[in-house]
Structure formats: C-alpha cells, structure tokens
N, C-alpha and C positions, 0 to 999 in steps of 0.2 A: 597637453593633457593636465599637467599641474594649474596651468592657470582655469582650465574650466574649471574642474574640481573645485579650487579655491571659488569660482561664482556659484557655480552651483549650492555649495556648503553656504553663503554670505547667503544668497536668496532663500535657503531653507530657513537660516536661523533666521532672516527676517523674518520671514511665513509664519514658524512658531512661534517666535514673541509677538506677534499682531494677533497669532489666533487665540493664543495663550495668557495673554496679556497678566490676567487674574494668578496664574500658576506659578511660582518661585519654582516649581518641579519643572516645568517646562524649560523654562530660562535655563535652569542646570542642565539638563538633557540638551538644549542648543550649544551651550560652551563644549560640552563633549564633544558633540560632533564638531564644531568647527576648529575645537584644540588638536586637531588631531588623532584622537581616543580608537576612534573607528576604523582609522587607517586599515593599516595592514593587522593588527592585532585581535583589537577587540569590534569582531564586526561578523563573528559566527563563521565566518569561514577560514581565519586566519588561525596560528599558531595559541592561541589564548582559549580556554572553554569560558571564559566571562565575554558575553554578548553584550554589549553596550549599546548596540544599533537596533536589532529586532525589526527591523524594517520599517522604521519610525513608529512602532507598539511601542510608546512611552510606560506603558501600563506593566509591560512585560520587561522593560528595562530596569524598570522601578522596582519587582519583584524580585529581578537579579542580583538585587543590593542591598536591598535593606537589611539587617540584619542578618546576613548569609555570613559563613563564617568563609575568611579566604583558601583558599588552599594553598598559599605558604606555609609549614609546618610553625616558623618561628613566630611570624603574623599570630596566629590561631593562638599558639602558646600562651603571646601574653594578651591575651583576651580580646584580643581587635575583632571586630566586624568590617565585612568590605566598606557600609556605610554605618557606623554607631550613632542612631540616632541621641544626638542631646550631647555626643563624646567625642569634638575632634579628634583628639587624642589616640581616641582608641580605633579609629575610622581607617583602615589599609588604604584606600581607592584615594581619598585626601590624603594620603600620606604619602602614598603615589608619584602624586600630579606636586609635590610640595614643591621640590628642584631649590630645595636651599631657600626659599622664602619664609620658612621660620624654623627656628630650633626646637621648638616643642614638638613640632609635626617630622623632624628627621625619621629617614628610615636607617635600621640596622644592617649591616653588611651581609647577613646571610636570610637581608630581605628582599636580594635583589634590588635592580636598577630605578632611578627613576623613571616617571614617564611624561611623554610620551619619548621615544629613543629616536635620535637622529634629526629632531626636529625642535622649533622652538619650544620652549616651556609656555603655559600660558601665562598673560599676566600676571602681576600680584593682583592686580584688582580682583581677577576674573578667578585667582583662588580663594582669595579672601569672600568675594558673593558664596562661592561652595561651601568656606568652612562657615559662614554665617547663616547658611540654608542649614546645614547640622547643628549647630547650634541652638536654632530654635526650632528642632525636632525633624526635620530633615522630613515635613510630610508631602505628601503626596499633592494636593491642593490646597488651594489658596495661595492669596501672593502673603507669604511670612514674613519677610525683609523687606528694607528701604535699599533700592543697589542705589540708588540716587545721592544716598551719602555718603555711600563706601566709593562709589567714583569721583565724588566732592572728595573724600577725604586723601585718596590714593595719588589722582590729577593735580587736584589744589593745594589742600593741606598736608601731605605725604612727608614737606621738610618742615614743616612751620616751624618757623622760632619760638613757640608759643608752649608755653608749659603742657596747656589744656589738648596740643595739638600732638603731640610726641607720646607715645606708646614708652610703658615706664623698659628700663633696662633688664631683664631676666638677673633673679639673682644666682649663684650659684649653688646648686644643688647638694643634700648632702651626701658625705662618702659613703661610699658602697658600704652596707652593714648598720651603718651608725641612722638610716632616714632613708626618705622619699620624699620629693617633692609634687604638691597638686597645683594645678593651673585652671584659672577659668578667664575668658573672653577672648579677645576684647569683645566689648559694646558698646556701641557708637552711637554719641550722641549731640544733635545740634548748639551752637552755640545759647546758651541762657534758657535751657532746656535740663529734665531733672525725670528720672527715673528709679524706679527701685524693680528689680528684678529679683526670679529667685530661680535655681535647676537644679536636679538632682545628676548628684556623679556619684558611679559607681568605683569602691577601690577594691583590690584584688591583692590578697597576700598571702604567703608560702605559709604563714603563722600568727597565730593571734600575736596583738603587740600591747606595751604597757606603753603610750606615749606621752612623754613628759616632757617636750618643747614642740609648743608652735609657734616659728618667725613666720610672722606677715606681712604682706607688702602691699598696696594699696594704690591707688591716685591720689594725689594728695589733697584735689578739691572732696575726696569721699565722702558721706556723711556717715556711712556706720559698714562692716561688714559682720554677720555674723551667722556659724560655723553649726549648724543641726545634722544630729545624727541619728537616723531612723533605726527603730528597736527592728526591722525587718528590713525585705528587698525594694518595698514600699510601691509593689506592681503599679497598685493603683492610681499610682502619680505619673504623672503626664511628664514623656522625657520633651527636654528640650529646655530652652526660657519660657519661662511662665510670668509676664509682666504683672504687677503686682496693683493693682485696680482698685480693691477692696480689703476688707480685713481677712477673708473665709481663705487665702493662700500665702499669711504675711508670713507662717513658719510652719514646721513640720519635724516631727520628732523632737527628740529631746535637745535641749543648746547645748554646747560642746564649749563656745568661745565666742567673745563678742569685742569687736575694735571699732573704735572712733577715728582713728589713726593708727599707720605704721611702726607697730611696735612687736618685742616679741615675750611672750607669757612662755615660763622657766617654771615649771611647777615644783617646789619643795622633797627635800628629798623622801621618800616614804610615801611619794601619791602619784597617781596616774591618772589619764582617760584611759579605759579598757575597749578595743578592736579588735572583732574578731578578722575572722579568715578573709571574709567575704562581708561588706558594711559598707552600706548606700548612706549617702551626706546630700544634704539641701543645704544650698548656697544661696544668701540673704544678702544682696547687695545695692545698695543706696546712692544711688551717683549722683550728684545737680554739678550740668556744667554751669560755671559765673562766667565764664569767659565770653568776650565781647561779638567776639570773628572766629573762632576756632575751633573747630570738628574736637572733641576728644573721643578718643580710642582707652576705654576703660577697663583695668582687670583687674585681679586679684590671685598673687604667687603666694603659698604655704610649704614651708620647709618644716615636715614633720620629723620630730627627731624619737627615733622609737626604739626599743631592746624587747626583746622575747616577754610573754606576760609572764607574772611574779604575785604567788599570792599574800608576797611582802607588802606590796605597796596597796593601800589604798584606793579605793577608786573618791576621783576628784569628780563633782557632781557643779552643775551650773542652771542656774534661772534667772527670769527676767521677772522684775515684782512691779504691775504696775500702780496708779492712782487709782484712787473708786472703790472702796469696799474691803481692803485689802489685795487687791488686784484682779478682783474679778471683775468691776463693772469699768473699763476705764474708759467708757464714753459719759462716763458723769463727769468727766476734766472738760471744764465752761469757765472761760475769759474772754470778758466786756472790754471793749475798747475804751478805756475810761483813762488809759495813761497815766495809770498808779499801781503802785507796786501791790498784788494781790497774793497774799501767802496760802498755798495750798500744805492741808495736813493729812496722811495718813497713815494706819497701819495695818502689819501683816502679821498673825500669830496661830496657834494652835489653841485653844484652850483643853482638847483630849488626849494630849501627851505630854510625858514628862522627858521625854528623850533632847538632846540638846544638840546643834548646829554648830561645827567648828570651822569657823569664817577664815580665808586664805584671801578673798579677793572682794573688793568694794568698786561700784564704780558708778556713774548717772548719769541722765542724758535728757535734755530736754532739746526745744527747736528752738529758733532766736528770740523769742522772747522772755528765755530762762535768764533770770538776773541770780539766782544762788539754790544750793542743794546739799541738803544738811543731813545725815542719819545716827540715829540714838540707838541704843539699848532702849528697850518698854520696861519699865518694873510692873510690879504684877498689878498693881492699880491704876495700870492705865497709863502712869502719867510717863513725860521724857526721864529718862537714864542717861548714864553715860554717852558720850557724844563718840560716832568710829569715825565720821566723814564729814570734811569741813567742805564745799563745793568752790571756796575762796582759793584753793590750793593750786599750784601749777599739774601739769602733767604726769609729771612724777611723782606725786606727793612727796616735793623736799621743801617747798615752800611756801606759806600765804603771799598770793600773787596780789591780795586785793581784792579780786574781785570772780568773778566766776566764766568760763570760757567755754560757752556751750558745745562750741566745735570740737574743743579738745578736751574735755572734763579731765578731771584729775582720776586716775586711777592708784587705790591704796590697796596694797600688800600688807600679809599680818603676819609676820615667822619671829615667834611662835604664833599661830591660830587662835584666835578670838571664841569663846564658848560663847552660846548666845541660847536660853531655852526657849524651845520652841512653843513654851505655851502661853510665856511671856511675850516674846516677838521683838520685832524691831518698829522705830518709827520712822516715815524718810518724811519732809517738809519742805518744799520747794517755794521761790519766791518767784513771778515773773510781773512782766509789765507790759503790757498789750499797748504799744503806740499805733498800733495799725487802724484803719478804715473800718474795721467792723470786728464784730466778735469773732471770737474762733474757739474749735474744739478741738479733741483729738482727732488725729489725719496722720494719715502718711508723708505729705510735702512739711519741707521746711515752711513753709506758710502756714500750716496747721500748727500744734502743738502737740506735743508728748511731757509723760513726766511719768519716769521710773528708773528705776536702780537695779544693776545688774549684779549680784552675789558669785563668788565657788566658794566651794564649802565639802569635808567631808564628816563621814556619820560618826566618828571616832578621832581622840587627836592622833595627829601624825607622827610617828615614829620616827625622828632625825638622829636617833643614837647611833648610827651605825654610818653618818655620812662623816665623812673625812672634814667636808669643807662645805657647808651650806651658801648659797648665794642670795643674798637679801636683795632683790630688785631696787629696792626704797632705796639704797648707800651704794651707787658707783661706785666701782674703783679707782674714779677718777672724776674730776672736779672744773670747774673754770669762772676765774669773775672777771669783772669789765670795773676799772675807773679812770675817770670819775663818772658815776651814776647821780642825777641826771649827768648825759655827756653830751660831748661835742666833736670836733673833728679829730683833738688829741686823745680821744679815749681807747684804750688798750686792752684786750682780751688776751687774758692771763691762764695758762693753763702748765699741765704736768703728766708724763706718760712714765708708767713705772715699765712699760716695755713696749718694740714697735709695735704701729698701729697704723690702719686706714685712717684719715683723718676728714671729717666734712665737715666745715663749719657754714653755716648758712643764715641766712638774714630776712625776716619776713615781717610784712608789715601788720597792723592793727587789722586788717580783714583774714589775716593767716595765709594770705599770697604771697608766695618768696619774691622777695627782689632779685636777689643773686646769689649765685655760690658763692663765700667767701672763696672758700680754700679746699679744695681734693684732692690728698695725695696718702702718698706713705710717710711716716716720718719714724725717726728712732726713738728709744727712749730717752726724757729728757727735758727740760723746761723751755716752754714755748711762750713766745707774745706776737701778738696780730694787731696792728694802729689800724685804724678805722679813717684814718688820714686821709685814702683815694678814695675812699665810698661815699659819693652823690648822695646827700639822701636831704629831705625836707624835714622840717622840726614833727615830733611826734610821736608815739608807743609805738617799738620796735619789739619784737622776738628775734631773739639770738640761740641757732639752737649746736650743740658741741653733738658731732656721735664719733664715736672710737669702736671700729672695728662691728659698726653696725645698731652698736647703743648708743642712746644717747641721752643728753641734758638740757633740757629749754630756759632760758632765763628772761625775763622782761627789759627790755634797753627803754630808759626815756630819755628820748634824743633834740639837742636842742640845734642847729645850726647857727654856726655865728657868721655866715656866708653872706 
C-alpha cells in the first residue's frame, strides 16, 4: 500500500506541475502532498482541522492558509500566520515543515512538534522553493520563483568554496531586554547577475522603543542596503519582494539607515530613531553578484538595540540628497564617454528658514565611475564654505586613503554635531570619469551612475551631559600598522587589545574581494604581530582590514613581492 501511494502521489505531482507549469502555488500544493502533509493529518478527515488536501481544490487549500491565523495559542501570540505572505518568519505552516533547516524559521517548545511526524522531513531544497514562494508574496498565480536556481544552488553549489556561494553565518542575537534581531532572505542570484529588490516587514512590539544601535550584516559583494520606515501599516504596498525595475518603487517612507557595507551605526548619547508599537519597514537592497560560477544566496541580519522611549533623547532624522536641482531632478546626472574627469556641482538649501540642521552623519555614493566626493558648508552667497567631507578618506574616516573607493566610501561622524543653516545649505561636488562605451545616466545598475550623499541630523543639538562615557565611532579603541609599507613578504601587522577580544584580520584585494582570512580567533589582552611571510600574494594595492569584537579598522597594504 505504501509503495502505491508513494506512485500515486509521484504521478499527481507530475500531473500538477505539467498542468500548472505557470503556478509557483501549484508547485507548493504538489510538495505538500507528496512530503507527506496530507497523510494521516492534514487531509480533512484526520486528527488536524487545517485541510491541506481539499480534494485537490487548490483554490480552497489556498484559502486555508493565507493569512489565517493558526490555532496554536503561542503561534497566534507572536503574530504568525499559517502562511505570512512576504514574512517567513512569521509564517506557522513554514515553520512547521522547517525540521532544523534554518534557525530563523525554529519553532518554540510550546509550538509543538515538527512536521511532518514519523516520516521524512522534506528536502532543503523543497523548503527553501516554500520559503521563497513567501517570500515573494506567497501569491496564488503565476510562476513567482526561479526553483531552477534554488535546485542549482541546493544540488550544485550548496558547499561551494566560493565566497559568493556560502550563505553568510547568523550573527548572534541581542539579549533578551536589551534588542531584537530582523532577518531578510536570502535571494538568489546567478553568477555575474545583479539585482536590487525591496519588501516590506512588519515589526511587532510590547512598547514603543527609543533605538540607538543598528549592527548590520550584509554579503560582502553588496552594493548598498538601506533601512525605510513607513509613517503607517503601508496596506497599500504589495507584500512580498518587489524587484526594483524602475524609479516609482526604489523607496518608501521615510530612511531610517543607509550601508554601503557591514558596519554598525551607534547613535550619540541623547538621540534615537523612535518605534512605535506596531511599525512596517521597506527593505532596499542592492546585490551584483561578480562571481564567475557561483550561485549567491543573499541577505541582510540587523541587531536592533532598543530601551523603552524617552522624551530625553532626540529623535535622529535621515535623508538621501541627491544631484540635479538640489535633489529634485536627479535625472539631470549626464556623462559622456569622453574618458576625462567630469566634476559634477550642486546644492541643497532652504532659502524660507532660519532654523538650522545638527549634522551627526555624512556619507556618499556613487557607481564605478566615481573618482572623488567632496561636501562644504554653502555661505550665504552661494559660494563653497567650510569643507565636512573629504571622499579621499578610508571607511572610517581616519585617513586620506588617496583616492576615493566608490564601493566602500568613507562614512564621517561629528560628536559634537555640526550646525549647518538650513537656508544657507550645503554643497556636495563629485568628480567621475566615464571610460565606458557610451554615455550613461542616472540608473539603478552599477553600470548606470548615481551621485548623492547620505546626511542624519537632528533638529536641536544633542544633549551628551548626562552620558557617563560617549563613543566616537571616528577613534577605535584600538589601532593596528603594517611595516614596512610599501611591503613585502617580511612585513608585520602590529596591533594591541587593552582587553579579550574576537579577533578577524583579513586581506582583500584592489577589487574589494577577500583573498583570505588572515586570522579568527579569541585572543587575551595584550600585544600582538601577524608576518605576512606565508601569504601568496602577487605585487599590488591590498586592503587589510582589523575588526575586534565585531569593529573594525581598514588600512591600504601596497604590496611588492620579492618572489
């Protein structure tokens, strides 16, 4: 009897996927039944009221799920749906079926067992096509998903040794009280292929919150992520992934935080972003895989660090300014393939206020044919002021690097805050150089170009009287040099821990692709040196980047081989 059953179920799910071909709903309703689903439980006559069969009424299966709330007390509590569209996460029925194939999707002890009981779990592939069918909105027709590269990636590249090919590590979350942590993906993309997506996730809290640390975690080919938070529940918005086509869906609500790279924003003591209870976020993320052969699985981890609101702090306010008009028109950004350096100028000001802007965060971004990115103070005639942002500067702004790294731009911190009036303005001035085959405008692909600079700011200065012990991002607490610079194979990476620490030191070439981990471990406090003696490497501009305990320090290696 088990082996009919098992052809029978094989010949159905053939039947629906050849009839269905166009339906990603389809496809999901075939894995159910053939994982087992329908068994003895959910199949309307078994111990379960969630009918999953219907008698092959996909239609009615469908209805059974979508946003139905489960009847687990604990499920329901923290906000899960049997399916959430657009929100693994929060999805019961995928949480289900998880059986230990990822740790985001675990279920709680008094959410009962996995499923399906006593029987195989289904593949990873065959959850990951599910959690990717919710992902991008979990709808009813059309085919939404590639399963094509989720099986490529699962079969093929599942171990690849390949950076691009490995799903980044979960970081760990923070302690109970003190945060929460948000998850989005992965999304899968083929080798030398590039995307920008955006989705909305909903967060759910006991209390409004004052939040004043966000660590972010990122792929490290990324090109930007950045963090929108809607003044309402934003019905209107289409849950799921929304791939990003055009300008009319590149953001939505107000910015919250914007990353180039993995880094984490520590807001000054006296300021917050303010959350309430109940507060929907659109997630703006920019992936190009470079990779030659290798599937990447892309996401993005945020470790929110939060305490009760306070009408102490400040609220920290964020935008994007771009080129054209003062940033209204910024499809007036036009560059000729003439293979000379073209200096674009503008500005952004008020002239009907006298109220003034208290600058905490500076930061810019162009695509690869950004060669520098400079921002002044305006005086009131128009003309440059004082200089805040050099575009020459490393990642941290600790040092003129030379030259400008569009990938990684320098991001500057101001404690104390920078007044700046708003009716004077600022000016930003960017230089690039179009070596490409034709002209190009503003776009969304690294092939296109952008040019604008990212600001926080709040409306008053910030009140640091009362903090014990401020943290200036700009000045680690810790340090490291390399000599002799230029080096060679005896050159030595000098560093100091005024207590233990996690330790990564790592090595990446002139296109910002790691070569290899130096070194990962724990170490005590204490003085350290690393010879560069075993490390292969061909003559060249190296990045050597120090992080302790999750921060870190980038420094430029020019490397000579005497091999």
């Amino acid at each position: 009897m088990k082996i009919l059953k098992f052809i029978l179920v094989f010949l159905f799910t053939l039947l629906v996927a050849r009839s269905y071909s166009q339906s990603t709903w389809a496809y999901v309703y075939a894995l159910l039944q053939q994982n087992g689903c329908t068994g003895s439980c959910h199949n309307g006559s078994g111990s379960s009221t969630l009918n999953l069969d219907e008698a092959g009424d996909m239609a009615k299966v469908y209805d059974n799920i979508i946003s139905i709330d489960p009847t687990n007390p604990t499920a329901k509590a923290g906000h899960n749906k049997l399916i959430y569209p657009g929100i693994p996460e929060l999805s019961f029925l995928l949480r289900k079926i998880n059986c230990g194939f990822d740790e985001n999707l675990a279920i709680e002890t008094a959410e009962g067992d996995n499923m399906p009981v006593n029987i195989s779990p289904m593949s990873n592939r065959d959850i990951e096509v599910v959690r990717q069918w919710i992902l991008y909105g979990a709808k009813e027709t059309g085919n939404i998903i590639d399963t094509a590269i989720i099986s490529n990636y699962y079969n093929t590249y599942g171990n690849s040794p390949y950076k691009a090919g490995k799903r980044q590590t979960k970081p760990s979350a923070p302690n109970v009280g003190e945060g929460f942590q948000m998850h989005f993906g992965p999304v899968f993309l083929n080798p030398q292929t590039e995307t920008e997506v955006n989705i909305k996730i909903p967060l759910f809290l006991d209390q409004s919150v004052d939040v004043t640390k966000i660590e972010e975690y990122q792929n490290y080919y990324s090109h930007h992520f950045i963090l929108y938070k809607y003044s309402s529940s934003a019905s209107s918005v289409a849950s799921g992934i929304r791939t990003v086509t055009d300008f009319s869906d590149v953001s939505n609500g107000s910015m919250v935080s914007a990353w180039s790279y993995t880094r984490t924003v520590e807001l000054p003591h006296g300021a917050a972003y303010k959350w309430g209870t109940t507060s929907y976020f659109d997630f703006n993320y920019h992936i190009p895989n470079h990779d030659a052969d290798s599937i990447m699985a892309a996401e993005v981890y945020l470790n929110i660090g939060a305490s009760p609101q306070s009408s102490s702090r400040q609220q920290m306010y964020s935008t994007l300014i771009n080129y054209g008009m003062g940033g209204a028109y910024p499809f007036m950004l036009y560059l000729p393939n003439l293979n000379v350096d073209d200096t674009l100028t503008d500005a952004t000001y008020d002239s009907n206020t006298l109220d003034s802007l208290y600058i905490w965060l500076l930061s810019s971004h162009t695509h690869k044919y950004g060669k520098d990115y400079d921002i002044y103070k305006r005086n009131s005639d128009g003309t440059r002021g004082e200089q805040l942002y050099e575009g020459f500067y490393n990642e941290d702004y600790t040092f003129n690097q030379g030259y400008y790294d569009w990938q990684h731009p320098a991001v500057r911190y101001f404690e104390p805050s920078v007044a700046v009036s708003q009716k004077d303005g600022l000016i930003h001035e960017a230089i690039f150089n179009n070596t490409g085959s034709s002209a190009v405008g503003y776009g969304l692909t690294t092939d296109d170009e952008m040019m604008l600079f990212f600001m926080q700011y709040t409306l008053a200065p910030i009140d640091t009287s009362s903090s014990s012990e401020i943290i200036n991002v700009n000045k680690p607490s810790f340090d490291f040099t390399f000599s002799p610079n230029p080096a060679n194979e005896k050159a030595i990476v000098a560093y100091a821990l005024d207590q233990d620490a996690q330790i990564k030191l790592e090595l990446f070439d002139a296109l910002g692709k790691s070569n290899t981990v130096l070194m990962n471990k724990n170490q005590a406090k204490g003085n350290y040196k690393f010879s560069l003696d075993n490390v292969k490497l061909a003559s060249g501009i190296y990045t050597i980047k120090l992080s302790v305990d999750g921060n870190s320090i980038s420094k430029k290696l020019i490397y000579t081989s005497t091999k």
